[in-house]
C-alpha positions in Angstrom: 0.0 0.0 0.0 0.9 3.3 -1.2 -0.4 6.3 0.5 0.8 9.5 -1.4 0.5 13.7 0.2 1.9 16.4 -0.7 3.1 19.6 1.3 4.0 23.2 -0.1 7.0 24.7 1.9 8.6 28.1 1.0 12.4 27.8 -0.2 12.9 31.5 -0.8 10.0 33.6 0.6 11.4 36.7 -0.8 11.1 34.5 -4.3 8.0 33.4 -3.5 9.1 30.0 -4.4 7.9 27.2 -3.2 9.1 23.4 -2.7 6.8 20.6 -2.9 7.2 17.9 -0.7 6.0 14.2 -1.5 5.1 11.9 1.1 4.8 7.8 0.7 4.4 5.1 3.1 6.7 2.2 2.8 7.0 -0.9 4.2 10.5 -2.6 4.9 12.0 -5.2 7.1 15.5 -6.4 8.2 17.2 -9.6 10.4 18.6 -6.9 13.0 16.6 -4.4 14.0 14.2 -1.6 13.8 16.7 0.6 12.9 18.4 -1.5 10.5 14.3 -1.8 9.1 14.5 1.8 8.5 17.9 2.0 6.5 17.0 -0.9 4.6 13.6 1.3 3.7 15.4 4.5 2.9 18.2 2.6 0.8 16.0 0.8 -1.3 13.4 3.9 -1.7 17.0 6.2 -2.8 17.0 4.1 -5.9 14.2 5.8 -7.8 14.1 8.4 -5.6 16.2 12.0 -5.0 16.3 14.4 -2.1 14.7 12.2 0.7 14.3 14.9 3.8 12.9 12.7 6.3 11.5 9.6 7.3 8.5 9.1 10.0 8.5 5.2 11.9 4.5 5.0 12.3 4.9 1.3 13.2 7.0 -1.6 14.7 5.8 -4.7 14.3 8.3 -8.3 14.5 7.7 -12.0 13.5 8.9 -14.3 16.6 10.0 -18.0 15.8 8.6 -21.0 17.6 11.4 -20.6 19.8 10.0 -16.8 20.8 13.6 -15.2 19.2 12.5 -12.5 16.9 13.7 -12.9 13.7 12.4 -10.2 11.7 11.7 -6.5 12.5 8.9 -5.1 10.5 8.3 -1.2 9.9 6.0 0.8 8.4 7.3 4.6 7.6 6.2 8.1 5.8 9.2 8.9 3.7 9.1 12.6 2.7 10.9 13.3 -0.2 11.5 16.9 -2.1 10.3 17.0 -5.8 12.2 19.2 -8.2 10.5 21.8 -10.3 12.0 24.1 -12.5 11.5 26.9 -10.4 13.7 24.9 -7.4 16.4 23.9 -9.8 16.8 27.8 -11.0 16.6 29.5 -7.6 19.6 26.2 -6.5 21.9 27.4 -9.5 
């Protein structure tokens, strides 16, 4: 499941220019940890996607073996990520 916003912030308010900021929720797991979760998340989302500002943990969740030892962390996470318009790339240059 993909749940997509997004949010206008102002780069330059003497510009008037404004950045648009796309949020998605991703799911991602790891062997280690929670945090590890989150990396794996924000490595594999950095493939296809530029400027990632942030990344919100909404939940934890693990998978416990029959011998009660987790072995998996689960997350599920907002990643906010800064899309570039031609306005942005200008007022950057």
């Amino acid at each position: 499941m993909v749940k997509v916003t997004y949010k206008l912030h102002p780069i330059n308010p003497k510009n008037n220019i404004m950045s648009v900021i796309k949020v998605i929720e991703i799911l991602a797991n790891s062997n280690k940890s929670w945090e590890d979760a989150a990396q794996q998340g924000i490595n594999e989302a950095s493939k296809t996607l530029k400027n990632i500002k942030s990344i919100y943990i909404k939940e934890h969740s693990a998978i416990v073996n029959e011998t009660n030892k987790i072995v998996e962390y689960r997350i599920t996470a907002k990643l906010s990520f800064e899309i570039e318009t031609p306005e942005l790339k200008a007022s950057k240059s």
